[in-house]
C-alpha positions in Angstrom: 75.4 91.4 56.5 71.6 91.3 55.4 69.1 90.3 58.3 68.7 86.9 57.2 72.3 86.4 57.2 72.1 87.8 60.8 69.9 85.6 61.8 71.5 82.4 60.0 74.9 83.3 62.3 73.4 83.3 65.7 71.1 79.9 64.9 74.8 78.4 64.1 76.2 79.9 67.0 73.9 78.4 69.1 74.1 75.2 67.9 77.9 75.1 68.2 77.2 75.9 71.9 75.7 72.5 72.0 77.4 70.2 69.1 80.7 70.6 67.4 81.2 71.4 63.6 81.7 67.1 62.3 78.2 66.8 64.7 76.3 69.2 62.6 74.1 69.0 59.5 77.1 69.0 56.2 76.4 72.5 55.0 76.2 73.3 58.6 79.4 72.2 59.9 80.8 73.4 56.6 80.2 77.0 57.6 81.6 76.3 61.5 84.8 75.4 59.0 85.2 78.0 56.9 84.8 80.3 59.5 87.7 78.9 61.6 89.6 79.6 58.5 88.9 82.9 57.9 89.5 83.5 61.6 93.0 81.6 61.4 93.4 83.9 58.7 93.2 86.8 60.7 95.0 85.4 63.8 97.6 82.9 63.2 99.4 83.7 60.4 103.3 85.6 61.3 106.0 85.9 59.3 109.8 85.6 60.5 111.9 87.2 58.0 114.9 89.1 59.1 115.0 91.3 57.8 111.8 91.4 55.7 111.3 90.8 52.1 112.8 93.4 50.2 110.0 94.6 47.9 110.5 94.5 44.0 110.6 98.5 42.6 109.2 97.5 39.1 107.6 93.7 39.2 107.1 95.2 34.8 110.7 94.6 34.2 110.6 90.9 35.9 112.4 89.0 33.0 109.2 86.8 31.0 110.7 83.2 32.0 110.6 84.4 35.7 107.0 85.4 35.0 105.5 83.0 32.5 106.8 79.5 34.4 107.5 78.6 37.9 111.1 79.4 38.7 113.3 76.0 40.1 114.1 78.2 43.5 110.3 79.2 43.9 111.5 82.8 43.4 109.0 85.4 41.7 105.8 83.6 42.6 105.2 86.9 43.4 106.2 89.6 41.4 106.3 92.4 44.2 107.8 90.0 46.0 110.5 87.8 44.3 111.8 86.1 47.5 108.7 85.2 48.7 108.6 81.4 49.3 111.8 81.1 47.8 114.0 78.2 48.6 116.4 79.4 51.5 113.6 81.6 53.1 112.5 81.1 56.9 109.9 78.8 58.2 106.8 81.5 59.5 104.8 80.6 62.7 101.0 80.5 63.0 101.1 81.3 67.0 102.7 84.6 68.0 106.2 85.1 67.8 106.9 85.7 71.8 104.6 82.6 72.0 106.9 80.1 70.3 110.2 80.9 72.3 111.9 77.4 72.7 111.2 76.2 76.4 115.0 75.8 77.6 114.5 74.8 81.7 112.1 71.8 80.2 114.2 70.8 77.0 114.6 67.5 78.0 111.5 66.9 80.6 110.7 64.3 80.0 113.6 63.1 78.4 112.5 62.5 74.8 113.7 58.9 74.7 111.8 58.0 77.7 108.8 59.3 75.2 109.9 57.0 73.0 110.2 54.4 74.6 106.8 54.6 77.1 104.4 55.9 75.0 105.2 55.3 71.6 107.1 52.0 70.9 104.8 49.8 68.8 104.0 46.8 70.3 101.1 45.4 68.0 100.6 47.0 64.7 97.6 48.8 64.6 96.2 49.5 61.6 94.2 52.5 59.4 92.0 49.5 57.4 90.4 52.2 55.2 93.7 52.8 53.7 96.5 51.1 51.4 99.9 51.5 52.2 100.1 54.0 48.8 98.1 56.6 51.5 101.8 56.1 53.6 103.9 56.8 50.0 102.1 59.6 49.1 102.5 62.2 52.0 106.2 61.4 52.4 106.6 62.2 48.6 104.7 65.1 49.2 106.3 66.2 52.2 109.8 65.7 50.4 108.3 68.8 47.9 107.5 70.8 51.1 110.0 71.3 53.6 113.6 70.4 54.6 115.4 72.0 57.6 119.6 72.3 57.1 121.3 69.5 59.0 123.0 70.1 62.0 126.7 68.7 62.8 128.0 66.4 65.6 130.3 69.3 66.9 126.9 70.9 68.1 124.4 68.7 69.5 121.5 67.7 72.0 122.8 64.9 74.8 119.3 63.0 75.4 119.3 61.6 78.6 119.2 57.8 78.3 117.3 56.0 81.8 119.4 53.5 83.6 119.2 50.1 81.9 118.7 51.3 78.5 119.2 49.1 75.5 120.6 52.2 73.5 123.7 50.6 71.6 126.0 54.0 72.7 126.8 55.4 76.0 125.1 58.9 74.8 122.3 59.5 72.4 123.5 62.7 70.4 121.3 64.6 67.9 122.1 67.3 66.1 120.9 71.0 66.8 119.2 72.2 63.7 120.9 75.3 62.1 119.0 78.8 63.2 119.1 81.6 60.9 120.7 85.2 61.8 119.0 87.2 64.4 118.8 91.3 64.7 116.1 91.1 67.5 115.2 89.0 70.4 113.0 87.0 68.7 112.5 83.1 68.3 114.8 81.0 66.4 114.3 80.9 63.1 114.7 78.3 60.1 115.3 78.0 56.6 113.5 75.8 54.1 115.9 74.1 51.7 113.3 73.4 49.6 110.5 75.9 48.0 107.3 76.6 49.9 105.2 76.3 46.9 102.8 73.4 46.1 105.1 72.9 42.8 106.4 69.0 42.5 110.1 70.1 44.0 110.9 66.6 44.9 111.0 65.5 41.7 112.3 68.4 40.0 114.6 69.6 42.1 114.5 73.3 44.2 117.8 74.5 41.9 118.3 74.4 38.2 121.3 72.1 38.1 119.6 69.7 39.8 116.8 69.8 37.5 119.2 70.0 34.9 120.8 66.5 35.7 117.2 65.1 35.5 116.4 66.4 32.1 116.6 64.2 28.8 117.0 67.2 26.1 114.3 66.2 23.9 110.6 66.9 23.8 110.5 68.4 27.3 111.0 65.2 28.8 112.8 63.8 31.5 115.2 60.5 32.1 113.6 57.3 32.8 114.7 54.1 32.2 113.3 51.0 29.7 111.9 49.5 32.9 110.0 53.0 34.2 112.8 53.1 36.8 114.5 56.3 37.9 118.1 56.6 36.4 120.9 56.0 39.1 122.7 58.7 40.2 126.9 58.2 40.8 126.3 57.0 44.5 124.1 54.3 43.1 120.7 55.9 44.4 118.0 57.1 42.2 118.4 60.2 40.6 115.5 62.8 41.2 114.7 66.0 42.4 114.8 65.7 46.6 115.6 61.9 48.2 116.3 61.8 51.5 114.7 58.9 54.1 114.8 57.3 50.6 112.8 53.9 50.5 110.9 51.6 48.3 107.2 53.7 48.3 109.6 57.1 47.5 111.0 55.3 44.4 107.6 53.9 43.4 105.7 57.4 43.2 108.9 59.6 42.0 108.6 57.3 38.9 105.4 57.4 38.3 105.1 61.1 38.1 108.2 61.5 35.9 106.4 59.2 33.4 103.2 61.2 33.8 105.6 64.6 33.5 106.4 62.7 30.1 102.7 61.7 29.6 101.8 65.4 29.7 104.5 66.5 27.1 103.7 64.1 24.5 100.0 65.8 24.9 100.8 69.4 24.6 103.0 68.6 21.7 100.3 67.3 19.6 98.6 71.0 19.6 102.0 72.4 19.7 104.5 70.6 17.5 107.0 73.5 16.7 107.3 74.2 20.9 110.6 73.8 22.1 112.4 71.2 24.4 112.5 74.1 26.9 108.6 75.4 26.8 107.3 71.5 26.5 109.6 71.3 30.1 107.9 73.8 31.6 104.1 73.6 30.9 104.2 70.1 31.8 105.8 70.7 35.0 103.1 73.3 35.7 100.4 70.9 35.0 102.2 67.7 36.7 102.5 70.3 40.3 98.9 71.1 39.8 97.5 67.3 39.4 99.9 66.8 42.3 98.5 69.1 44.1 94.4 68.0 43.6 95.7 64.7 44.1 96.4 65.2 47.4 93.5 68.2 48.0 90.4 65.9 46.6 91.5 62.8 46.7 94.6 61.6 49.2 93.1 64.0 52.5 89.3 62.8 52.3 90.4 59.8 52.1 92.5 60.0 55.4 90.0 62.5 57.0 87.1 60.5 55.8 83.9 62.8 57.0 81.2 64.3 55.0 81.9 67.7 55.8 85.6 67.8 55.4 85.1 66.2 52.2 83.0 68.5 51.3 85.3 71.2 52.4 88.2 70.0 50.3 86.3 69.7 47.0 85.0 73.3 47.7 88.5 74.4 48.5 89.5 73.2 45.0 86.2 73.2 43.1 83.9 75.6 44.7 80.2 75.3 45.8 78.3 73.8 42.9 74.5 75.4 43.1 72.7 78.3 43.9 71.1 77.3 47.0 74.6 76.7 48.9 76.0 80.2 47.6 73.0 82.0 49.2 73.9 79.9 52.6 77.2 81.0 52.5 76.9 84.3 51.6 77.1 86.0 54.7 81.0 85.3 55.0 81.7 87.1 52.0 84.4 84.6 50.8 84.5 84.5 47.2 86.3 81.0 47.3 83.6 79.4 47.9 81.7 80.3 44.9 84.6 78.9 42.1 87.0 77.7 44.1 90.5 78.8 45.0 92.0 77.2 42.2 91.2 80.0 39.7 90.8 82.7 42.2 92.4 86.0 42.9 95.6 85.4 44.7 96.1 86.4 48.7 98.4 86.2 51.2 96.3 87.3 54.3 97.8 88.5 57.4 101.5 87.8 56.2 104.0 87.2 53.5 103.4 83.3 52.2 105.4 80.7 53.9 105.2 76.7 55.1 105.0 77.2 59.2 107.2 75.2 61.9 103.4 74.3 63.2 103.0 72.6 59.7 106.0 70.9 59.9 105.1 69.5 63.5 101.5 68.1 62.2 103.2 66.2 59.6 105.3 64.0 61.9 103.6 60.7 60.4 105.8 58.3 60.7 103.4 55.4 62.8 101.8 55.1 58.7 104.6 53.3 58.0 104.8 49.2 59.1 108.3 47.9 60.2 107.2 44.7 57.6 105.8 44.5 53.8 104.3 41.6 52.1 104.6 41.0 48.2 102.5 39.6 45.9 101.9 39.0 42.4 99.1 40.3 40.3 98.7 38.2 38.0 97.6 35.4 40.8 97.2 37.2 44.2 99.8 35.3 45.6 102.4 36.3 48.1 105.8 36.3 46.5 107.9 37.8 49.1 108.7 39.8 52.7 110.7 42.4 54.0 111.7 44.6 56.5 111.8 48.3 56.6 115.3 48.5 56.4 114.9 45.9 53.7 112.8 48.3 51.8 114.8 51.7 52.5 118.1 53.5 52.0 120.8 51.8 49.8 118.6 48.8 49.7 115.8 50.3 48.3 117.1 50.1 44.7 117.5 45.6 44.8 114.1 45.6 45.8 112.6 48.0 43.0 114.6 45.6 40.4 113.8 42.6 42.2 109.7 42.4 41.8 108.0 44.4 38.8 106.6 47.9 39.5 102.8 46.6 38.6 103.7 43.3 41.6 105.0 46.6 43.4 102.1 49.4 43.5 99.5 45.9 44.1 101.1 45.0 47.1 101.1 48.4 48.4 97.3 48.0 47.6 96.5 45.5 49.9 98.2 46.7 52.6 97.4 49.1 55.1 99.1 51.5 57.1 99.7 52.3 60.8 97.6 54.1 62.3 98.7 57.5 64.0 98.4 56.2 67.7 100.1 55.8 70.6 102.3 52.6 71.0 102.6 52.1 66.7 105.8 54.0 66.2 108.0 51.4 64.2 110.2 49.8 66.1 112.8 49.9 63.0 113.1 53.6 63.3 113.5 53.6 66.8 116.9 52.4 66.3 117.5 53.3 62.6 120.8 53.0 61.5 121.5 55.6 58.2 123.8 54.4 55.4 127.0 56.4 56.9 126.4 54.2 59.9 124.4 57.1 62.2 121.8 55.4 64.6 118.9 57.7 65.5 115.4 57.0 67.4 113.4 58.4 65.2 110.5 59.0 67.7 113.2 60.7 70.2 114.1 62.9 67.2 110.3 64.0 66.8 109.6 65.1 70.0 113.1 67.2 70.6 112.5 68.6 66.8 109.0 70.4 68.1 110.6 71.4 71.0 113.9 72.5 70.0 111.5 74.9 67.2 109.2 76.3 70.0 105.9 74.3 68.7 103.8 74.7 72.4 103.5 72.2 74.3 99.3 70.3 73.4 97.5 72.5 75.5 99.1 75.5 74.8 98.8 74.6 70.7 95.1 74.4 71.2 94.5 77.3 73.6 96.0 79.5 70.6 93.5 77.8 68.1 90.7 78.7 70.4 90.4 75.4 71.1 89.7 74.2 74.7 92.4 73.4 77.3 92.1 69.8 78.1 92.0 69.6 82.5 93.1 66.1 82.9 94.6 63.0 82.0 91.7 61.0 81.4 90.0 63.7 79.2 92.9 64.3 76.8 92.0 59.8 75.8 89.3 57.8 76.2 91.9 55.3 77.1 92.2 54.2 80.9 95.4 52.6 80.1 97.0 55.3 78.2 95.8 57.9 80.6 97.4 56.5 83.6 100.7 55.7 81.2 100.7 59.4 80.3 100.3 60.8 83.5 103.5 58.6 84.6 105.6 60.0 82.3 104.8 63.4 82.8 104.2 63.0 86.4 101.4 64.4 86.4 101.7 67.7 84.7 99.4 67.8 81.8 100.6 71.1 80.6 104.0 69.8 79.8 102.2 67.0 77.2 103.9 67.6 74.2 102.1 67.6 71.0 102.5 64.9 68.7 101.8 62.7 71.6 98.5 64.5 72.4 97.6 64.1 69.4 98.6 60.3 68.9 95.9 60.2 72.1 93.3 62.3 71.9 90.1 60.4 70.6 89.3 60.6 66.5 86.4 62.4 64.7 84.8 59.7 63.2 86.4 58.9 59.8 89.6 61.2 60.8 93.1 59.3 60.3 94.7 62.1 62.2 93.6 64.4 65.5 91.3 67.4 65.1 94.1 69.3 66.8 96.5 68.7 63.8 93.3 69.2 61.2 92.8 72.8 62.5 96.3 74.0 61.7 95.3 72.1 58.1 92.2 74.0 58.1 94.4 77.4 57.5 97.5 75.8 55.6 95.7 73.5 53.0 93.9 76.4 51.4 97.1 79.2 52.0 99.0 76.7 49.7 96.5 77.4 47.2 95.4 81.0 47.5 98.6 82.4 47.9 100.1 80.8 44.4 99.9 82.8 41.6 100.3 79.5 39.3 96.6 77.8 41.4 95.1 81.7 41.1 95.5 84.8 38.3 97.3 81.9 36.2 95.9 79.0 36.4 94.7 79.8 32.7 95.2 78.7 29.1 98.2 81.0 28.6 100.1 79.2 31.3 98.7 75.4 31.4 97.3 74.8 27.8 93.8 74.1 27.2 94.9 70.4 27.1 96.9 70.8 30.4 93.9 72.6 32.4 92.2 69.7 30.8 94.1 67.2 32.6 94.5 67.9 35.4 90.3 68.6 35.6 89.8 65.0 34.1 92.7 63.2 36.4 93.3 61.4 39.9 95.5 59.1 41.2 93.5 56.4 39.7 93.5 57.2 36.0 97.6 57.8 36.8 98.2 54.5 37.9 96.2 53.2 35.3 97.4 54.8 32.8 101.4 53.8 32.9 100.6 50.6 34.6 96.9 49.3 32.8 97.5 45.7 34.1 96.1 47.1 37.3 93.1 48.1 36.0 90.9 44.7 37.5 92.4 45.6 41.3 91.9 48.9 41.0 88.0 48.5 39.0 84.9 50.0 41.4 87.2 52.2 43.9 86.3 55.7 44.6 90.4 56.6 45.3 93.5 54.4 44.5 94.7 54.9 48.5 91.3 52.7 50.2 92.0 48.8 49.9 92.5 47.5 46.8 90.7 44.0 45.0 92.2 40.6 45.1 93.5 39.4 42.1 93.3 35.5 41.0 93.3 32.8 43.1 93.4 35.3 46.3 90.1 36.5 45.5 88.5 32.9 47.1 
């Protein structure tokens, strides 16, 4: 490090003494950033295999499908590595591994439906007003291409403890244990993903090939959709598509939109390429649908839900790179050759451990307060409201009457000028508190949450943000800067702050301004957003012409959510005219705009 670097480093450090990294100067808290990533890097990243990945003794003779085009499992992302993110692998950990031993003695203190129904039952909607109710669609469909744990069975379950006079409609509240993997040490328990770990569109494609086979049409690379731009039903009368669990009327929204823009992209690359086959046309527009998918959500869908200057920044740096000399020479001192072009691009690496989604990822996505327990409809054309529902109106085996019941254009504008919950305490929907499943199961939701995160060994708040060199929070009233809540808290956990578990310190901890979620959650983010990224050799050595097409690379530079929408539905085009993202508020059409 040159002298001036030197220098730059301790003037930051002191300032972080004094301010935090979203009170800084942009470029300043920008650094503080990337240098919690590159320390996360180092720190926080373990892997769980058992027993390890078994290396590959000559990644040459990898068979040219396996290496040309993403493989439906997520095998042979990399090459020395075949397994590697592979559907079936094990969730890894970013905390140590004798740190994230499920806490036995306090499995059920407090009882998670007392959780539920204390701290987290919603009794006035609180809304996220910067956002549309698209911003609650999107991370469940991109959740549904992340991660799935196996499904336990009724023969092997938790007992919550219910308190006395609760309105639970059975005499025990039973959940499920989630299937562990085989063990040869004394380690943690550890769990498979059924779905890849890649960043590569699985929920609409499918994680094996006969799924994606059943989705295919056999013609031009494309896949089935119907006349009306509606999925195809599968034999149990639900929509036919890649992964569709917790199924409801946003899922079905966004799953068809991106098989039509999977079919957008094919009748592009086949004007440069008439001669390709059904199979290659497939392939390279999967690649480039993943990859829009992914900067969807990397530059567009995350600043606007963590709506700051410097993590805005930070995202289009993590996909663009810094743009101008005069930044570079700031940032030189961290040697990080990301910043320069980008990840997407980049060389690929997988830091301190073999790539993998984390159980602490999976506990920072519990998001289910975005979601409202009741929709409004309305029509374009006048702005007018044309209908209401419930959730369970909107979800499950309903969710097909009312995708056929309004038109998708009535559909995405309504979600438009709605907004979403916001991810507080006391806006948990009170629909999936007591959600019954289409084989007649009733689960609380919320309940489920909080045992999932501790049945997995996610630490307890404090503990989470000790081991991301965060500071330990001392008390009740300085984990919220609400009274109420703080005295509500502290009566549920009588008193013990150290047994706060994590998704509710985060629904209570006050918000960096702009931030739809806690800073808490956004520092496991921090590592995990840009690991989804570097360690994929499809966003790194090729993400090139030879893989995506110079028209693919092409659209996916010149794309967003907005130009998607627009372009399979272009009726929208006056609601959606003047907005920086498709997920903030949209215009009022027609008489509603008066």
């Amino acid at each position: 490090m040159s002298k001036a670097n030197s220098l730059f480093s301790d003037l930051l450090d002191t300032l972080e003494e004094r301010l935090q990294w979203h009170q800084l100067p942009t470029f300043l808290g920008l650094v503080g950033l990337l240098r919690f990533r590159n320390e996360y890097r180092e720190k926080n990243l373990f892997d769980t295999e058992d027993p390890p990945l078994q290396k590959n003794p000559d990644p040459q003779t990898t068979p040219e499908e396996k290496v040309r085009y993403r493989t439906f499992d997520g095998s042979f992302n990399d090459l020395n590595y075949p397994r590697m993110g592979a559907a079936g692998t094990r969730f890894g950990r970013n905390f140590p591994l004798d740190k994230v031993h499920p806490d036995k003695a306090n499995m059920m203190n407090p009882s998670p439906r007392l959780i539920s129904q204390r701290l987290l039952t919603r009794h006035v909607f609180q809304p996220i007003r910067g956002l549309n109710l698209l911003a609650t669609a999107w991370v469940q469909f991109q959740v549904h291409d992340w991660f799935a744990h196996k499904e336990g069975t009724a023969a092997d379950s938790h007992n919550i403890p219910l308190e006395q006079g609760d309105s639970w409609p059975e005499e025990r509240m039973r959940v499920p244990r989630t299937p562990s993997e085989p063990a040869s040490n004394d380690g943690p328990p550890t769990y498979a993903n059924l779905n890849s770990h890649w960043w590569d569109g699985s929920q609409i494609y499918g994680s094996d090939a006969n799924t994606a086979a059943k989705l295919r049409a056999g013609f031009d690379g494309k896949m089935k959709i119907g006349k009306t731009a509606l999925l195809p039903l599968d034999v149990d009368g639900v929509e036919l598509t890649g992964f569709r669990d917790n199924w409801w009327v946003g899922l079905s929204m966004l799953h068809a939109l991106f098989v039509s823009e999977h079919n957008a992209i094919c009748d592009r690359i086949k004007l440069e390429n008439p001669d390709w086959s059904d199979e290659k046309l497939f392939q390279t527009a999967r690649l480039v649908n993943a990859a829009l998918m992914s900067k969807i959500h990397t530059t567009d869908w995350t600043p606007a839900v963590l709506s700051h200057p410097t993590t805005t920044a930070a995202l289009r740096i993590n996909w663009f790179g810094v743009a101008g000399e005069d930044l570079q020479q700031i940032f030189e001192f961290l040697d990080d050759s990301d910043l320069l072009g980008g990840i997407v691009g980049s060389d690929p690496d997988h830091h301190a451990a073999p790539f993998s989604l984390t159980e602490e990822f999976v506990a920072i996505y519990r998001m289910h307060p975005l979601m409202p327990d009741d929709y409004t409809f309305y029509a374009l054309a006048t702005g007018q409201q044309i209908g209401t529902a419930t959730l369970p109106e909107v979800s499950l085996s309903n969710t097909r009457q009312i995708m056929e019941q309004y038109a998708l254009r009535d559909l995405f504008y309504s979600f438009g000028q709605q907004h979403p919950g916001a991810l507080r305490l006391y806006n948990y929907p009170r629909h999936l508190q007591l959600m019954t499943k289409d084989d007649g199961t009733r689960i609380d939701l919320a309940a489920v949450d909080i045992l999932r995160d501790r049945e997995r060994g996610i630490p307890r708040y404090n503990d989470f943000r000790e081991m991301l060199g965060m500071e330990r929070i001392t008390s009740f009233v300085e984990l919220t800067d609400n009274e109420q809540w703080a005295k509500e808290i502290a009566a549920v956990y009588e008193g013990n702050i150290d047994l706060v578990d994590l998704m509710v310190g985060a629904f209570a901890e006050p918000l960096i301004p702009g931030f739809g979620f806690s800073e808490t959650a956004f520092r496991i983010a921090i590592l995990m957003a840009s690991r989804r990224l570097k360690s994929d050799r499809f966003f790194t050595a090729n993400y090139d012409e030879e893989s995506y097409t110079k028209s693919g690379l092409k659209w996916v530079r010149d794309n967003s959510m907005l130009t998607v929408i627009l372009r399979h539905h272009p009726a929208l085009e006056p609601a959606l005219r003047g907005l920086k993202t498709a997920f903030q508020p949209w215009n009022r059409s027609g008489a509603a705009q008066a």
